[in-house]
Every structure is written in C-alpha cells, then in structure tokens.
C-alpha positions as CSV (number, residue, x, y, z in Angstrom):
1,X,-2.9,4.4,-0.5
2,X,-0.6,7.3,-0.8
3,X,-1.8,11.1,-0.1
4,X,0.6,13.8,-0.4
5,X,0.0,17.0,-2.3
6,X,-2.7,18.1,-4.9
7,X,-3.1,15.4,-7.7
8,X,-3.0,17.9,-10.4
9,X,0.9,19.1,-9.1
10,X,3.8,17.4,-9.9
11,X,4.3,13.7,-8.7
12,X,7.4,13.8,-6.2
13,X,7.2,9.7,-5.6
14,X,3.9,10.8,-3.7
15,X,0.5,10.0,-5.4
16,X,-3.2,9.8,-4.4
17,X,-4.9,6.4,-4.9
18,X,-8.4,6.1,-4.1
C-alpha cells in the first residue's frame, strides 16, 4: 500500500507492497 523510493534502497519506514 506504501510507495516511496526504489525497493532495492534502504527501507526508511517507507516500503512497496503490491
């Protein structure tokens, strides 16, 4: 539900959930 950055790069409390 979250999309914020590359999902490869560091998770800073933002993640991608498909």
């Amino acid at each position: 539900s979250y999309s914020s950055g590359p999902t490869t790069g560091p998770s800073v409390g933002c993640y991608t959930n498909n």
